[in-house]
N, C-alpha and C positions, 0 to 999 in steps of 0.2 A: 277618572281622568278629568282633571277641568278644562273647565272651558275657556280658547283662548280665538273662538272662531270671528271676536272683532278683532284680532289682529290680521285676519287672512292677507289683507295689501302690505303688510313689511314681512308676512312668513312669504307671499309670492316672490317679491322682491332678494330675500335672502336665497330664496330655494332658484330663482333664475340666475343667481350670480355661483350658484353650489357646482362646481364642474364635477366634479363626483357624482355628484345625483342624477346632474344632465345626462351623464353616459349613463348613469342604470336607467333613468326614464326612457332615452334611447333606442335601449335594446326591449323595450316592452312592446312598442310597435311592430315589433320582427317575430312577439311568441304569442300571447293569446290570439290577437285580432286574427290571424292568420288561420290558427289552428280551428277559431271557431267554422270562417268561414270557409275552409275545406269541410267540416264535421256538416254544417247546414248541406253544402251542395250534394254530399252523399245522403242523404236524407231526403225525397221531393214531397213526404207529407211534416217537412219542418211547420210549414205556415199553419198547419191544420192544426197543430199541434200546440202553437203557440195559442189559439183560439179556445180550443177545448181547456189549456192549462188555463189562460186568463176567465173563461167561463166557471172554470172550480172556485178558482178563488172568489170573482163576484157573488158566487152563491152561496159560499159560505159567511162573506161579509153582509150581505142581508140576512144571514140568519146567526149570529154570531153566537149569543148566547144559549141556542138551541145546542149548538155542537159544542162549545166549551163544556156546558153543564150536562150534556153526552159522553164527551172525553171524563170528566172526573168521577162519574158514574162508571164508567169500566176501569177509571184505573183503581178505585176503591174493590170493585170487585174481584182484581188479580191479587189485593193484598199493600197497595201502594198510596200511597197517601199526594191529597194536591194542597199547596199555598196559595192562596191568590194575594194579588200583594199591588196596593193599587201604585204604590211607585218605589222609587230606589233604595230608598232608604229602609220600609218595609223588607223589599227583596233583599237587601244585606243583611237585616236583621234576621231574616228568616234563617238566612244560610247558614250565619256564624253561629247561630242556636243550636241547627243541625249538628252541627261541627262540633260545638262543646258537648253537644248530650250524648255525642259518639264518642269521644273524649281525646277527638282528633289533634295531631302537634300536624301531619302530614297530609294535603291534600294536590292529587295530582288533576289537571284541568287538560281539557280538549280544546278547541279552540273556539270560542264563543264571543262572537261581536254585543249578544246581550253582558255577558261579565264586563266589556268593555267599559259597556254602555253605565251598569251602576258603582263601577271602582270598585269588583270584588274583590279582589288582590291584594289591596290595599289594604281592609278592612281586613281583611283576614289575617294580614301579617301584625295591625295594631291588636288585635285578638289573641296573640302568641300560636298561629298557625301556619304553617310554612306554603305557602301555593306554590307550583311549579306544572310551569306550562309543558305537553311536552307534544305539541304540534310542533314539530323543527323550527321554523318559521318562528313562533311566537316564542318557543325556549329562549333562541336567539337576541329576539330584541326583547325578553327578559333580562337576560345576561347586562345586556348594554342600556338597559332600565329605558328604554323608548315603548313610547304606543305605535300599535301597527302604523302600517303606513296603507294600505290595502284591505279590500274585504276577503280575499282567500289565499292572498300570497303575503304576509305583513310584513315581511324583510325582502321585499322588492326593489327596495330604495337601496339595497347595500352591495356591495362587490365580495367576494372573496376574501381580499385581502380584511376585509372589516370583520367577517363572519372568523377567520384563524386569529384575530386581535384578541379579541371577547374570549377565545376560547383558551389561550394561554393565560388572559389576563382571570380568569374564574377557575379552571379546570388545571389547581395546583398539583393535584396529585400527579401528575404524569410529570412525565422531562423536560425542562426547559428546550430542548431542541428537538423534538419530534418535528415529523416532516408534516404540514399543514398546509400543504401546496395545493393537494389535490382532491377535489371533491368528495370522492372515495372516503379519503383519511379524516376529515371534517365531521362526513356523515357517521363511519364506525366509531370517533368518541364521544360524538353524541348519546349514540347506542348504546354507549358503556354506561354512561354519567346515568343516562332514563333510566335503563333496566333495573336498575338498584332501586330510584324513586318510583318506578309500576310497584314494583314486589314490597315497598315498605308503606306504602299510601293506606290511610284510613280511610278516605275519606274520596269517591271521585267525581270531579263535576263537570259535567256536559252541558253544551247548548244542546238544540233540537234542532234540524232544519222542518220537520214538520211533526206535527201532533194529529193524531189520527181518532179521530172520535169513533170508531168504528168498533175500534178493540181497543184502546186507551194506550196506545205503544205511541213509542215516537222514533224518527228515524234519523240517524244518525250518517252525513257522509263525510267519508277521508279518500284521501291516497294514500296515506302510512300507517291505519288501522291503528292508531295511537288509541283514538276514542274507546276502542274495540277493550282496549287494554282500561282503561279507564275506569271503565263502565262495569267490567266483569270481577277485576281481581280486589277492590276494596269491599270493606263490610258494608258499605254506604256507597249508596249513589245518589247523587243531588243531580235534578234537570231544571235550566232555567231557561226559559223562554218565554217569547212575547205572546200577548194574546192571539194576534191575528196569524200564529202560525198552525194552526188546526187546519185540518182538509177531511172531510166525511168519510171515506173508504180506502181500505188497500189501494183499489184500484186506481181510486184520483189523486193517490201520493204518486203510484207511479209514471201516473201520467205526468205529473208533473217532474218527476225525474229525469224523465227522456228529454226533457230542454235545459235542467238545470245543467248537468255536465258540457254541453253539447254550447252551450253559450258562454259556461263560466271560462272552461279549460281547452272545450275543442275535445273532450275526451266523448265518445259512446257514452260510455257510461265508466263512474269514479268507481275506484277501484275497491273500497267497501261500501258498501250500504245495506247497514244495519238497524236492523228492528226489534228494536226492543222493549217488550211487555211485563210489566211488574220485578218485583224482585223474585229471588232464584224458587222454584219449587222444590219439595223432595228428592226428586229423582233427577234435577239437572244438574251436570257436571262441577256448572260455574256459577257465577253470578251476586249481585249483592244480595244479602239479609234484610235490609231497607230501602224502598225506591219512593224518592222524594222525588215532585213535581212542583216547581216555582215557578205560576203563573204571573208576568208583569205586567202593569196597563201600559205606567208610566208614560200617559199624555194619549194613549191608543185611540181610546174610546171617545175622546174629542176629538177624534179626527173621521169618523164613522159619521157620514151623510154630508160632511164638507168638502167644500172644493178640492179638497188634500184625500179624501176616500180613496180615491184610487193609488195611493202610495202605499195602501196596506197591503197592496199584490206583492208586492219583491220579496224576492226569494234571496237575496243578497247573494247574487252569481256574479258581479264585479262586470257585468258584460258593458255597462255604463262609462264604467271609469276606464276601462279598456281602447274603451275607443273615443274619451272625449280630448278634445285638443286643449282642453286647460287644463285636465288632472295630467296629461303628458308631458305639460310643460313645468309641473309646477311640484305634482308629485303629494301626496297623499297627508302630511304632516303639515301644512300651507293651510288645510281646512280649521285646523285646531280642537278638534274636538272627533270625536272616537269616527263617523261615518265622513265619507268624503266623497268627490265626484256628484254626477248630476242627483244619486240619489240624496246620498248626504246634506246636497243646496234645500233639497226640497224639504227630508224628513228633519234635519238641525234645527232649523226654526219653530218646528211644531213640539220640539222636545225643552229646548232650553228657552224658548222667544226670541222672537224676528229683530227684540231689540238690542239679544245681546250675538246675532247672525247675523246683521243688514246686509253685511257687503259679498254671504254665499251666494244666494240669488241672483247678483247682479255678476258675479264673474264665471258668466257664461256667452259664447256667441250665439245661442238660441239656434244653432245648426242642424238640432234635431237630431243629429246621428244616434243620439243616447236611446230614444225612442222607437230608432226602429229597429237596433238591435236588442232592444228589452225585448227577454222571453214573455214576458205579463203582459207587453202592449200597454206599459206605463205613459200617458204623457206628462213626462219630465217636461219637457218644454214650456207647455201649456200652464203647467201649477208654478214652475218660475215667474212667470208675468202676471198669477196671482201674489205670487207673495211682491211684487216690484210693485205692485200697484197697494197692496194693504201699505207695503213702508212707506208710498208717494202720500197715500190718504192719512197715514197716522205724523207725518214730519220727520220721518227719522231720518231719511235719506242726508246725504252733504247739502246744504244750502245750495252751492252752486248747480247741482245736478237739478234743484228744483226748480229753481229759476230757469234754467236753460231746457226744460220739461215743458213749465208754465210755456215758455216763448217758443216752443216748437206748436204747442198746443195752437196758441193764437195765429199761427200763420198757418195750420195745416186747415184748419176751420177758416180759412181765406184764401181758396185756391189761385187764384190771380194772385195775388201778393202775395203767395207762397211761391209760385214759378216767376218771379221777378226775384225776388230775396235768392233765392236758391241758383239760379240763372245767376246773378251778381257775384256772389259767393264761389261758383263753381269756376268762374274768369277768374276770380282775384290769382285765386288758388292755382289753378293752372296757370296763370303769369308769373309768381311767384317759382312754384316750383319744375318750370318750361326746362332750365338748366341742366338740373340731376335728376328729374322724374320724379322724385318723390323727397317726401320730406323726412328726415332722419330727427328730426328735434320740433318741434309743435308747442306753443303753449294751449292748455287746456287739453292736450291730448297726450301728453304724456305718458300715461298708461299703456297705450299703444306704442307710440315711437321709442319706446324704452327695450322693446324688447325683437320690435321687427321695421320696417320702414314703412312710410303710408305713403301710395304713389299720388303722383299729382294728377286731378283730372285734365284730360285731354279732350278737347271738343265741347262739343254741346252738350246741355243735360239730356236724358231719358226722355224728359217731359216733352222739351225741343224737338228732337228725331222722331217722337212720335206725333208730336201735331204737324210737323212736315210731312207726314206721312200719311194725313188724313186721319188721325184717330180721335174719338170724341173729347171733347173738353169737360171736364165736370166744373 
């Protein structure tokens, strides 16, 4: 997927004027956030929980290579081989190698934000191999050749009526007039279309959501047991995933299970979760004949003891983007490049450069919300105003934002001629907009007044009401 994440300010602009999208953004407010926060309140050791899961991950990010080079030690000795592959282009290479030495035309895919992340797909199909997604969701905006738009729902962004388009407009075998009205009908020719690509697949590849040094398995979550299918019925299974997805034991994967659902979906717990160690033995049913492991850094390991260190925790449960008021408004496709929402501002620039992201970091209102419903205890907030501050220090920012940066700087470091300037400021402004409360068109604020109204201040500053009130002057 390239990267188009310095457009974010005309994809926001387009995606606020999208009335389509507005109404799917809409209805997102009304299903995760809810569902999570009924799943927390039935749970009273949520918090404890979040604590123990963000302690797993710290401990294994200070020992990182102990447990990677743990993990590839057990999966050698179930019979399974690992890649380590220090970036994308590696990690394609490695894949499409698999694929030809299997002598694969068909490979079927789980749903995996790392494939996102190095354009597997892509490469697969200039390699003369067919990919096919068959996470519903991602088959989908297959069909309609888009990247997700979300990290666990990727056709979020669409309606119904979009989902039965794609599906007549791809899925000629059937009648021109089948009924495609009802969810039901959508889902079972789905079911048709997949079943044929599970059972004809050479080749199947999964992400991980975690890697277990423990036993060298990795674990696998759905709600549609898609992966389940994936994983078991071709002669090959290729796994790719990021380095910092290890966790030391059975035990600390499940721990960290019981928040991923619980945050992601609002579920107990997702409806498979699957573990899977080496390829098939003698005596078991199922399984592939080859288990490939594709280790990626792709920029990881430069983020290990940086201000960004703590981005390695996400589990990518979407609980961020779920509840932030700018992925709401704007919607998943606006970021331009494969991760979105407060994790995507944070981890985008550490993967592509801050200089081809500037403007993620800064479209956020720093409200925090992202942070305190991270199950890791990530602070998003915090690593925003790192990276706002590397673009201030390096010049990248707009010229004007730096000036008007420089000049806040100078008056805040002049507390009197700061509350005089600001006091001035805050009269004009309430004189001006006394009439209609608030201003509907601004210059230099546009941004803002483009999409909501900014009221006019009323009264005295802050500053004002509290030195009338007796409080210290600094």
């Amino acid at each position: 997927m390239d990267s188009t994440a310095h457009t974010f300010k005309s994809n926001a602009l387009e995606a606020l004027g999208d009335t389509r999208l507005q109404d799917a953004l809409g209805r997102l407010g009304h299903g995760f956030p809810v569902k999570r926060k009924a799943a927390v309140e039935r749970m009273p050791e949520f918090e404890a929980l979040r604590d123990a899961a963000r302690d797993i991950k710290d401990h294994v990010l200070g020992h990182l290579d102990f447990y990677l080079e743990r993990f590839e030690a057990r999966v050698h000795e179930r019979g399974g081989h690992v890649h380590w592959c220090a970036d994308a282009a590696a990690a394609r290479e490695t894949i499409v190698g698999i694929c030809r030495a299997a002598g694969a035309r068909t490979v079927t895919k789980a749903k995996s934000m790392i494939g996102e992340e190095i354009a597997i797909n892509e490469h697969l199909a200039a390699a003369g191999i067919e990919p096919v997604e068959t996470d519903l969701g991602e088959y989908i905006i297959q069909l309609r050749r888009e990247p997700p738009s979300h990290l666990i729902a990727p056709a979020i962004h669409l309606a119904k009526g979009d989902v039965a388009e794609a599906f007549r407009n791809e899925h000629k075998q059937f009648p021109g007039d089948r009924p495609l009205d009802e969810p039901r009908n959508l889902l079972d020719e789905a079911r048709s279309v997949l079943r044929e690509r599970f059972l004809a697949a050479d080749v199947g590849l999964t992400g991980a959501n975690m890697l277990i040094a423990e036993t060298g398995s990795i674990v696998l979550v759905t709600n549609e047991g898609n992966a389940d299918l994936t994983h078991t019925l071709p002669r090959v299974h290729v796994v790719v995933a990021s380095i910092e997805k290890v966790v030391p034991t059975l035990e600390d994967a499940t721990a960290v299970l019981r928040v991923l659902a619980r945050s992601a979906t609002g579920q107990e717990m997702s409806v498979y979760n699957t573990f899977v160690t080496g390829p098939r033995r003698p005596d078991d049913p199922d399984g592939p004949d080859e288990f490939h492991v594709v280790l990626l850094d792709n920029g990881r390991s430069a983020m290990l003891g940086s201000e960004f260190h703590d981005m390695l925790r996400c589990i990518r449960c979407g609980a961020c983007l779920n509840h932030c008021p700018v992925y709401r408004s704007v919607g998943g496709h606006a970021y331009g490049w494969v991760y979105s929402g407060p994790m995507g501002k944070v981890l985008v620039p550490n993967l592509i450069g801050i200089e081809n992201a500037g403007d993620l970091p800064n479209a956020s209102t720093l409200c925090g919300r992202c942070e305190e419903v991270c199950p890791m205890r990530i602070p998003l907030p915090r690593m925003l105003r790192d990276w706002r501050e590397r673009q201030f220090d390096r010049g990248l920012g707009p010229a004007p934002a730096r000036y008007a940066l420089k000049a806040w700087a100078f008056l805040a470091r002049r507390p009197a001629l700061y509350r005089r300037v600001t006091a001035l400021q805050a009269a004009m402004l309430g004189a001006l907009g006394r009439r209609r409360g608030a201003f509907r068109h601004m210059p230099l604020a546009g941004g803002w007044t483009a999409a909501r109204d900014l009221p006019a201040p009323q009264g005295r500053t802050f500053q004002q009401m509290w030195s009338d009130r007796g409080g210290p002057r600094s």
